[in-house]
N, C-alpha and C positions, 0 to 999 in steps of 0.2 A: 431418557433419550427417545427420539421419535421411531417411530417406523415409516408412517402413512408419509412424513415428509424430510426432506433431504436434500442436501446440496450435492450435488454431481460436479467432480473438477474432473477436464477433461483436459490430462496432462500434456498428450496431442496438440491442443491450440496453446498452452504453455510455450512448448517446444518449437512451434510456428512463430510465434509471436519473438520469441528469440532470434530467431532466422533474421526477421525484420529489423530488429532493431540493430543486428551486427549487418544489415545493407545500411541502415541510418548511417553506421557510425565503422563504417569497415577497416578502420586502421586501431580502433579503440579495442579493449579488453574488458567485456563485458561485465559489470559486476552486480549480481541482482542484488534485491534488498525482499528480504524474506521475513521481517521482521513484521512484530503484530503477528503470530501464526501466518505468515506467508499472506497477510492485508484480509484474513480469515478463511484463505482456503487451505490450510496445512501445512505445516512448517516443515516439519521432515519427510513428506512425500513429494513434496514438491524438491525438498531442497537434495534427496537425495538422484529425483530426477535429473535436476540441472546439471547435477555433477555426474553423472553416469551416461546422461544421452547426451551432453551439450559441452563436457568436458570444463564444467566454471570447475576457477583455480578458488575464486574468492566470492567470499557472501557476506553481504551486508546486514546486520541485526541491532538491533533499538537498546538494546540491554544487553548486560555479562549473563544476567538469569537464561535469556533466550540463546545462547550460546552456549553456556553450557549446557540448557537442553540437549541442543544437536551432538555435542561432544558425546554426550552420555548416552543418546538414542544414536547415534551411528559413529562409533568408536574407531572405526577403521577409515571414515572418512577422508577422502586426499583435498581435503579445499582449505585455505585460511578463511578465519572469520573475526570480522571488523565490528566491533562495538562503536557506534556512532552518538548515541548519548550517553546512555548512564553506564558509567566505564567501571564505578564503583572502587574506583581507584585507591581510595582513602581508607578502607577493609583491610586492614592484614592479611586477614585469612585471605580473604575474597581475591586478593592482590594476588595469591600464589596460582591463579588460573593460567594468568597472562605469563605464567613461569614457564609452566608448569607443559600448558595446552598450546595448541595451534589458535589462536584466541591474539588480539590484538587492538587496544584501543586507539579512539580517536582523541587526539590531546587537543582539548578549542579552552581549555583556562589554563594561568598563570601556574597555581600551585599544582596543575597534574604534571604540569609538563618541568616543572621545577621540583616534584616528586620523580621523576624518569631517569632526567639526566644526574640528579643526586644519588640515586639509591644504586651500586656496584654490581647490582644481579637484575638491572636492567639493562646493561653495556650492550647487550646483544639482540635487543629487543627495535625492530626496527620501527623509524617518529614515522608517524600519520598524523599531522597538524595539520589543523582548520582554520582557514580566516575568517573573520567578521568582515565582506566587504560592502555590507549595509542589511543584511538582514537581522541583524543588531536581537541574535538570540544564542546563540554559543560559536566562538568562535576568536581569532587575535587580532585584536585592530594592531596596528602598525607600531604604535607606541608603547603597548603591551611586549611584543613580543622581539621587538628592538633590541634589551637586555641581552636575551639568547645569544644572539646573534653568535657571539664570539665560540660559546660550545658548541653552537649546533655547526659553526664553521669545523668544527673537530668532528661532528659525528653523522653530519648529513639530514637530508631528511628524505625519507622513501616517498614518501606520498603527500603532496599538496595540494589541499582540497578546497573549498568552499560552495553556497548553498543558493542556489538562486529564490528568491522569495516570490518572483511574480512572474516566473516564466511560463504559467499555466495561462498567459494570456498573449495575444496575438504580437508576436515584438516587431518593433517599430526603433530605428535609429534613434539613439540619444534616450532612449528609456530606463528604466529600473534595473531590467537584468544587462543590459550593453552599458551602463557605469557601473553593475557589479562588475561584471568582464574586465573594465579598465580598472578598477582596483585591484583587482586578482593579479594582472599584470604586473600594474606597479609595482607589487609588493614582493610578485614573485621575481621582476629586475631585479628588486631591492639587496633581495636576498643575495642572487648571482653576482651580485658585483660584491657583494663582502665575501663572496667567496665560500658560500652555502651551498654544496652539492646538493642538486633534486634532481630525483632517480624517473619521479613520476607525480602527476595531476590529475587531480578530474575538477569537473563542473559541473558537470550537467547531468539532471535530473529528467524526470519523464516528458516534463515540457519543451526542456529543453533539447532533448532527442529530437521529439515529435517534430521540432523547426529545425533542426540541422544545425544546434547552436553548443558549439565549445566542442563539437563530437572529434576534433581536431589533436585532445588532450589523449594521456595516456590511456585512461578510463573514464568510462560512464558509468551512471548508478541509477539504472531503469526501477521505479517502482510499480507504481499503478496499471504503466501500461504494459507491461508483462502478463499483467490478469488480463487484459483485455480491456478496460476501459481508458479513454481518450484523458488526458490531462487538459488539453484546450477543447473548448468544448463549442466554442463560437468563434468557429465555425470549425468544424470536426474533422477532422487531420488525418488521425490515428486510424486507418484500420484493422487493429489488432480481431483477435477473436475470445471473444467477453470465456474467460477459461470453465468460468460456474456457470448452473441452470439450478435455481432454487425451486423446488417441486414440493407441492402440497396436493392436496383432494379437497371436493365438495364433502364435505362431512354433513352435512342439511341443505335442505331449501325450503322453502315456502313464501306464498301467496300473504302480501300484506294489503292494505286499505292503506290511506292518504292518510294523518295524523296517528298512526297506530305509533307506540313507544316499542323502539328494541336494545336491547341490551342495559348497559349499566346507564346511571343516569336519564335526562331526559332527552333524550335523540328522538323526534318522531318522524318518520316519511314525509318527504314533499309531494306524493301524489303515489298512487297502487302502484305496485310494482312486484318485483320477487325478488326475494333476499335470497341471497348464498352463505352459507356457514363457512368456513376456512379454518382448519386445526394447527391453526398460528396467532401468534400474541407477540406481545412485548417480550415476553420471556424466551423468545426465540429471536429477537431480533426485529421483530415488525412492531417499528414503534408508533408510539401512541400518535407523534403528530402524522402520521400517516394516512391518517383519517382525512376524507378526503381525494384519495392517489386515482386515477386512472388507471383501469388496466383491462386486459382483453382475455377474455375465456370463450376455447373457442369460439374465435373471431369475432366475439360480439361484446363490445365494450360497455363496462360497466365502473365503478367508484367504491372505493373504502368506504362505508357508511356507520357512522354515530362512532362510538368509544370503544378501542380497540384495547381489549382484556388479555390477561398472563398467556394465555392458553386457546384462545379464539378471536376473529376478526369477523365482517359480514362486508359481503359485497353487494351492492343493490344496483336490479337491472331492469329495463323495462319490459312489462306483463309478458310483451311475445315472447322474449326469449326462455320461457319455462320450458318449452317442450327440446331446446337445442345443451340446456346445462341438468343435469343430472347428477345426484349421490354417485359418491365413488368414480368420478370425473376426475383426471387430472387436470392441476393447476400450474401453469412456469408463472413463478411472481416475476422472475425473469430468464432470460433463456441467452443462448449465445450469440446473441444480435449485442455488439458494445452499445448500441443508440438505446436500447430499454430500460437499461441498468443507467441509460448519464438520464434517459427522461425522466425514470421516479424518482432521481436525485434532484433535477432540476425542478421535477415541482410540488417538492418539500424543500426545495431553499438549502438544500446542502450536497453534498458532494459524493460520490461513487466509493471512495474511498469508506466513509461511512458507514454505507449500507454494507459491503462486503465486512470490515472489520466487525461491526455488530452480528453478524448472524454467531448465535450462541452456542453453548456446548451443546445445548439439547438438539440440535441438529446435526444427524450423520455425516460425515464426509466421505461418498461416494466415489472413488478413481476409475477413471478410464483414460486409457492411451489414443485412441482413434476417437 
């Protein structure tokens, strides 16, 4: 584990950011998604904040393994929690959670949900079915889940959900997530007129918060933007407050010539300059194509240079700035601005969500409330 570097979550702008998203969606029932270690800032420090300052009833998690975590590290917890992929249903053993615990999966295939209403020590267990209404990755197209109909007219369903796939993009009439929207509907008439009690809905995901779309439903399932970073990014919506500041130091520096080799491989300088050393690597989350990145130390901007190693990166800056960055300097790779965290995503070509999930165990996870 590090010392010298550390990611600081400042549970504060968590709990802010929440604020916002119950003005987004003020008739809805908030339900975070904590899942991925809380998108890599801590799964149980956050999750038992949410539920202690913010009073969530219900938390969203990716796996029964990440559920049971919480069950096991906060015992006393008062929240239900929602398994969204892997339900792991098909386990015996593993099965006896959803018995057993405040634990709850989300039924989106045939044989789980034809394991649920078969098995008699699930009677009491209430359906959270998922549609496929074109994101065509887990979930019931129409004709799949038709069969049911008749039992589930006997047993209800608590919660009816589905996923929108492109609502991180600006929506527009007649798009991808407004005929998901109209399939959801469909489906969900479909149901009410055979006479399928639904207790409750969601739809909408971070993108779809951020526009004001589906917040109309019972629940919403904020992810990304809860930490702080935007889901639409073109043009920038959200403004949450980025929850982490990922902190390093200059561990080196020195004075290079123009074609001089540093580090692994053959990297050489495009013209003098002065390198920075930085006590992060891939092994901590700063990966390799990173090389490259923009970023400002002490207001004076400089680049990822050459091949970025398990355990060190270098930053290369122009000659003047030697007297302004100095050893044992702190560095924010990013800080609580949401714009710095989507720009080093934007220019490595991948997404916020990323960067936060990769930062590795080897980095501390710092709490503060203010």
């Amino acid at each position: 584990m590090r010392h010298s570097t550390y990611l600081e979550v400042n549970l504060g702008h968590i709990g802010q950011n929440f604020d916002k998203i119950q003005e987004l969606a003020p008739r809805a029932e908030i339900v975070p998604m904590v899942k991925s270690n809380a998108y890599g800032n801590g799964m149980i420090p956050i999750a038992q904040f949410l539920v202690r300052e913010r009073g969530v009833k219900k938390l969203g998690c990716g796996t029964l393994a990440e559920a049971l975590h919480i069950t096991e590290e906060c015992p006393d917890m008062k929240a239900d929690l929602i398994v969204y992929s892997d339900t792991e249903l098909h386990d015996s053993d593993l099965r006896q959670a959803y018995l057993n615990l405040n634990i709850t999966p989300v039924l989106a295939q045939p044989r789980d949900l034809e394991l649920v209403l078969k098995d008699p020590s699930f009677k009491r267990m209430p359906l959270i079915v998922k549609l496929n209404t074109g994101m065509n990755r887990l979930g019931f197209t129409w004709e799949e889940l038709e069969p049911f109909v008749p039992r589930l007219k006997e047993r209800g369903i608590e919660h009816l959900m589905t996923h929108f796939a492109r609502s991180s993009e600006v929506l527009k009439a007649g798009d991808k997530t407004h005929r998901q929207m109209d399939e959801f509907n469909k489906m969900r008439t479909a149901l009410l007129e055979a006479g399928v009690e639904i207790r409750g809905t969601s739809v909408s995901n971070s993108g779809a918060i951020e526009q004001k779309f589906g917040v109309e439903e019972t629940f919403v399932r904020p992810g990304l933007m809860l930490y702080g970073p935007p889901s639409v990014t073109d043009p920038i919506i959200w403004n949450g407050a980025q929850c982490s500041r990922l902190v390093t130091k200059v561990l080196s520096t020195f004075h290079v010539k123009k074609g001089v080799p540093v580090g692994y491989g053959v990297n050489v300088t495009p013209k003098d300059g002065y390198m920075v050393v930085i006590p992060i690597g891939y092994g901590d989350g700063m990966f390799t194509y990173f090389s490259g990145t923009r970023l400002k130390v002490n207001g004076h901007e400089g680049y990822i240079f050459g091949r970025i190693s398990m355990d060190v990166a270098y930053i290369f800056f122009d000659s003047e700035v030697a007297s302004k960055i100095k050893v044992d300097d702190r560095i924010e790779i990013w800080n609580h601005d949401n714009r710095v965290i989507t720009d080093i995503a934007t220019q490595n070509k991948t997404i916020a969500y990323q960067l936060m999930c990769g930062i590795s165990s080897r980095i501390p996870r710092i709490y503060k409330v203010k």
